[in-house]
N, C-alpha and C positions, 0 to 999 in steps of 0.2 A: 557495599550494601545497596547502593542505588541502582547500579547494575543489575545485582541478583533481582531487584525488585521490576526492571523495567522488562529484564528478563522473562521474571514470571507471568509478569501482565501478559508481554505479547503470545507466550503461551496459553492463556486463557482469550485471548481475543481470538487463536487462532482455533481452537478448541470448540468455544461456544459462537464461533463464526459461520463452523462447518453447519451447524444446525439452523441457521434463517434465512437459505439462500433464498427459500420459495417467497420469503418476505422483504428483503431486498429490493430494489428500486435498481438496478446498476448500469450507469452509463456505457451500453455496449455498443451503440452504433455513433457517439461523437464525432468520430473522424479521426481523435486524437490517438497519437500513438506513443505519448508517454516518453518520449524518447530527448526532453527535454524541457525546459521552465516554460517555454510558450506550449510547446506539448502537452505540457501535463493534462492529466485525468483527472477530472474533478468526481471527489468520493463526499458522501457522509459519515464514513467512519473509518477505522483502522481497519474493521472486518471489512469490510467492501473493496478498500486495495487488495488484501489476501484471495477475496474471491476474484479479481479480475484477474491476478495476476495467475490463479489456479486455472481460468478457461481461458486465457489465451496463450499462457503456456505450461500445459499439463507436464511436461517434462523437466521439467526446472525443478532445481530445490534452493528453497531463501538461504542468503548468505548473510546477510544486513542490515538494519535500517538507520536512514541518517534522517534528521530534522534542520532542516534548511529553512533561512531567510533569502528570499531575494527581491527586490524593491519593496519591501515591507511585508512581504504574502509569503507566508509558510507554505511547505512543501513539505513531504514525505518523501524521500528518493528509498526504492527497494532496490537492494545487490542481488540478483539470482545469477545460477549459476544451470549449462547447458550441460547434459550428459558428456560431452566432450569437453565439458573444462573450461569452454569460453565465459567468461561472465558479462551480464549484460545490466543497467542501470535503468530503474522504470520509475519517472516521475508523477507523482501527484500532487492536484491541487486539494492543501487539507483546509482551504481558507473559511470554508464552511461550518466545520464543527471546531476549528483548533481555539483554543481558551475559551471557549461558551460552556457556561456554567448548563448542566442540562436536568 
């Protein structure tokens, strides 16, 4: 049941994500490329990974999301996957919104 439920969140986040890009803040020029815990990309929300991850790689489709600790600061790692089959791991910093009451 917790699955189905985390499930369905993230199809609503990704859903009613698609609709506030123009309101969106998103860290596009950091430097960072995600491609690691020091890498990561720091978001305000779960929709903001989605959108970053839709414009820098429009050809991908999500495979997974893991909620990671490392030295105390949560992450979001997204699994996407390349038309060719390769999959690639795209980290974020969620330290910002993750357990704030909002």
């Amino acid at each position: 049941m917790k699955n189905h439920f985390i499930a369905v969140s993230l199809m609503l986040v990704i859903l009613l994500g698609t609709g506030c890009r123009s309101s969106m803040n998103l860290p596009y020029d950091t430097g960072l490329e995600g491609s690691s815990f020091e890498e990561a990309i720091p978001v305000k929300s779960v929709a903001e990974e989605y959108e970053w991850i839709r414009l820098h790689y429009p050809d991908h489709i999500f495979v997974m999301q893991s909620l990671v600790f490392e030295k105390k600061k949560p992450y979001d790692i997204l699994t996407i996957e390349a038309p060719d089959g390769a999959q690639r791991e795209i980290y974020f910093n969620i330290s910002r919104f993750y357990g704030k009451i909002f």
